[in-house]
C-alpha positions as CSV (number, residue, x, y, z in Angstrom):
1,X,0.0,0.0,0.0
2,X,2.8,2.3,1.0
3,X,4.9,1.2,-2.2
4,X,1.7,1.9,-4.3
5,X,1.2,5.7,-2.9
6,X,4.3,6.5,-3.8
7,X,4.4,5.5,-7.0
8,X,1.3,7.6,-7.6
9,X,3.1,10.2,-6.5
10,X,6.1,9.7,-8.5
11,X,3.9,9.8,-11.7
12,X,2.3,12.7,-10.5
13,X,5.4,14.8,-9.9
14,X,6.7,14.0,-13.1
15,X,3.4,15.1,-14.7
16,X,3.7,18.0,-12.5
17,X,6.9,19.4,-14.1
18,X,6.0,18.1,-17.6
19,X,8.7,15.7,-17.7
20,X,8.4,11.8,-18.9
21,X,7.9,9.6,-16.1
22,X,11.3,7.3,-15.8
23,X,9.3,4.8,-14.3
24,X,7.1,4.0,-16.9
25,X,8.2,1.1,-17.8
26,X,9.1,-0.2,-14.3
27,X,7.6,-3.0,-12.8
28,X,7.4,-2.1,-9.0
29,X,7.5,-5.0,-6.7
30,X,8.9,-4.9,-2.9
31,X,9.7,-7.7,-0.7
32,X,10.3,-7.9,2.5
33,X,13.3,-10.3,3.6
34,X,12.9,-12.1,7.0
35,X,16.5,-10.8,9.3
36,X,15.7,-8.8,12.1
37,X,19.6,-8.5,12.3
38,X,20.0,-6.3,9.1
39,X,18.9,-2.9,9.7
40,X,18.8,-2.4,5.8
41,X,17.0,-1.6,2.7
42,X,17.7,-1.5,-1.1
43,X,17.2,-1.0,-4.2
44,X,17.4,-2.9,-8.2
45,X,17.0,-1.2,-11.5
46,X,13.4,-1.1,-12.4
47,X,11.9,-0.9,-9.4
48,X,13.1,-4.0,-7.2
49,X,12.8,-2.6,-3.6
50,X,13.8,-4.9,-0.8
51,X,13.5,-4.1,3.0
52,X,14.9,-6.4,5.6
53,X,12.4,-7.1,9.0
54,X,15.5,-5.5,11.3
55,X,14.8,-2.4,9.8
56,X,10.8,-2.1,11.1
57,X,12.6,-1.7,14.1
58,X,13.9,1.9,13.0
59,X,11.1,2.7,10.5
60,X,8.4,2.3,13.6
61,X,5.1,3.1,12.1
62,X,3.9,4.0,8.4
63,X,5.3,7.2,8.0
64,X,9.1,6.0,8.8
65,X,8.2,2.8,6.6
66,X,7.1,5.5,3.9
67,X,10.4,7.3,4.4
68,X,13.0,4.6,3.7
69,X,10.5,3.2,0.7
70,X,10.7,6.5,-0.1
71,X,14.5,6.5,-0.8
72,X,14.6,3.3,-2.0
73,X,12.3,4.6,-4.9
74,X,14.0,7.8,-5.3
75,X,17.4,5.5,-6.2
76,X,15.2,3.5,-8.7
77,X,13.9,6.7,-10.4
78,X,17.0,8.1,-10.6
79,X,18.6,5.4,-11.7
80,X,21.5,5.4,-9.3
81,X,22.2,1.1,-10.0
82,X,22.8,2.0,-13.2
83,X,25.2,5.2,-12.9
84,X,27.2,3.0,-10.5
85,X,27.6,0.2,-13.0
86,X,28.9,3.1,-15.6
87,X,31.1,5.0,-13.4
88,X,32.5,1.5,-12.4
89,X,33.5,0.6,-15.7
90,X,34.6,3.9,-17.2
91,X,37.2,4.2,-13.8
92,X,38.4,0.2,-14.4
93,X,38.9,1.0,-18.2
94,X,40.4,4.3,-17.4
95,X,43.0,2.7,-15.1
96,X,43.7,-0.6,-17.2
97,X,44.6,2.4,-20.1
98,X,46.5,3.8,-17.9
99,X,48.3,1.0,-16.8
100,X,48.8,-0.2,-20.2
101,X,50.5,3.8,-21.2
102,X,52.7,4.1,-18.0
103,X,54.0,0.1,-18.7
104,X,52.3,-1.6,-15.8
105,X,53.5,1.0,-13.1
106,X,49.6,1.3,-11.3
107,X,49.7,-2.5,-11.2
108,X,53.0,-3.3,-10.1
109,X,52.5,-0.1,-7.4
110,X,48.7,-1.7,-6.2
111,X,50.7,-5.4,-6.1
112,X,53.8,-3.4,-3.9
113,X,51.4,-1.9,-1.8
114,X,48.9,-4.4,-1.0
115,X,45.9,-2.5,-3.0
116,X,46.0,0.9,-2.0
117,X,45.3,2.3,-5.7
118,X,42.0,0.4,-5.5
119,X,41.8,1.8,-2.1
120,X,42.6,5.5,-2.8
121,X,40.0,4.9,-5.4
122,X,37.4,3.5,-3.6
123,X,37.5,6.6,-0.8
124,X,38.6,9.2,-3.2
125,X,35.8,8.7,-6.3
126,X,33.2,5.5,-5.5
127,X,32.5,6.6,-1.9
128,X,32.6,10.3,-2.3
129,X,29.9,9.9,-5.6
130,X,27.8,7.0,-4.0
131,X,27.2,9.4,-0.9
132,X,25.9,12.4,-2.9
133,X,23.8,10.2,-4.6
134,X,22.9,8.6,-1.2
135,X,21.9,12.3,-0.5
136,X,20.1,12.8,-3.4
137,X,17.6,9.9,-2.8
138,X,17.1,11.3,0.5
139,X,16.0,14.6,-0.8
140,X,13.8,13.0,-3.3
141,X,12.5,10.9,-0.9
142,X,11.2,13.7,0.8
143,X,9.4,14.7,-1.9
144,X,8.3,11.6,-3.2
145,X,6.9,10.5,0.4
146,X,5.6,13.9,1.5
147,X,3.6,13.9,-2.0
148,X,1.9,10.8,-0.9
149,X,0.5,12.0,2.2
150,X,3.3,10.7,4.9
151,X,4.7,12.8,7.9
152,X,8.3,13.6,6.6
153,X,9.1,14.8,9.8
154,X,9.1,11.0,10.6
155,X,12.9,10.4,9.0
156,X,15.0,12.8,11.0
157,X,13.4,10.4,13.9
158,X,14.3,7.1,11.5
159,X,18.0,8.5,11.2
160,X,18.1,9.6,15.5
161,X,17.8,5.6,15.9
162,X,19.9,4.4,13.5
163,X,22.3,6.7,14.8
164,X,21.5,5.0,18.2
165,X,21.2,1.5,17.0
166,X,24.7,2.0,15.6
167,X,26.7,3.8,18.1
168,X,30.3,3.1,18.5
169,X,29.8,1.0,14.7
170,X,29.5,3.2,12.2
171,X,32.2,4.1,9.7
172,X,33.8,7.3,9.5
173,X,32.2,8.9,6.6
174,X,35.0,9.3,4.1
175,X,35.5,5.6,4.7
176,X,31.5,5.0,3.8
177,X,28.9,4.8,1.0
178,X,26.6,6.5,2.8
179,X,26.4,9.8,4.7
180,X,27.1,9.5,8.3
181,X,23.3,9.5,10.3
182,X,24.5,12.6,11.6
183,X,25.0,14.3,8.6
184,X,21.4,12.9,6.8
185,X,19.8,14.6,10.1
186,X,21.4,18.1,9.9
187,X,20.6,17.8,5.9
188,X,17.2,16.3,6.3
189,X,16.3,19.1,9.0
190,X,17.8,21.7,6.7
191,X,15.9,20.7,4.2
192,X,12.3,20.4,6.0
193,X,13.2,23.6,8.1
194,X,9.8,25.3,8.5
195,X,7.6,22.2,8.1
């Protein structure tokens, strides 16, 4: 039921700004996947949403359930599987090129150092790009749950225990994917300010 609101509401945005609808084509479905240990949710190209039971622990009630589905369909109708996979590839090919050009230098430097080119990678372009579009879902989120009818006010509360549920585990967030919950809280507030 959740899952369907929103997708009303995605159409409807779309509609709104006289833009196609990217998710036209999708074919919505959302499971949920029995591990109250995983405190998780995600999301595959055409609308694949997949929430794990630990997480109804965090979401609460409809409106926090709304807010991570929310999300999850924001990275679906942006399409953020699918930049990855690109990015991905264009990096790998960039680097075998270079490697190739400087005579194997990147490859025998990653071998002498155990990795650290991937590494330096990793933190320096993946992590950095995956977070802002980790951002961007959030924003979009927003939208796409607050069009629907849910309390948005609900995720800064979502993020206050995750934050909670994870203390002393969470990554530093150059080191993550994923904004730190204290970031997505200051953004979510700045963002909602006034609501």
């Amino acid at each position: 039921e959740i899952g369907s609101r929103i997708e009303e509401s995605v159409s409807e945005y779309f509609e709104s700004i006289n833009k196609k609808d990217p998710t036209n084509n999708f074919r919505w479905e959302y499971i949920l996947i029995d591990n109250d240990k995983i405190k998780n949710a995600w999301c595959m190209p055409g609308g694949k949403i997949a929430i794990y039971t630990g997480m109804l622990e965090i979401t609460k009630n409809d409106n926090g359930l709304a807010a991570v589905m929310g999300h999850e369909i924001a990275h679906a109708v942006a399409k953020h599987s699918v930049e990855r996979a690109s990015r991905s590839m264009v990096i790998n090919l960039g680097t075998q090129i270079a490697d190739i050009a400087s005579g194997g230098k990147i490859s025998q430097a990653n071998r002498a150092t155990g990795g650290s080119v991937g590494l330096l990678t990793q933190i320096g372009i993946f992590n950095p790009f995956n977070r802002k579009q980790e951002s961007e879902a959030d924003y979009l989120g927003l939208i796409f749950s607050s069009l629907s009818g849910f309390d948005i006010r609900e995720t800064v509360k979502i993020w206050e225990r995750m934050q909670k549920a994870n203390k002393g585990k969470e990554l530093a967030e150059f080191m993550s994917t994923h904004p730190s919950s204290a970031n997505r809280i200051k953004k979510i507030n700045d963002w909602t300010n006034g609501i």
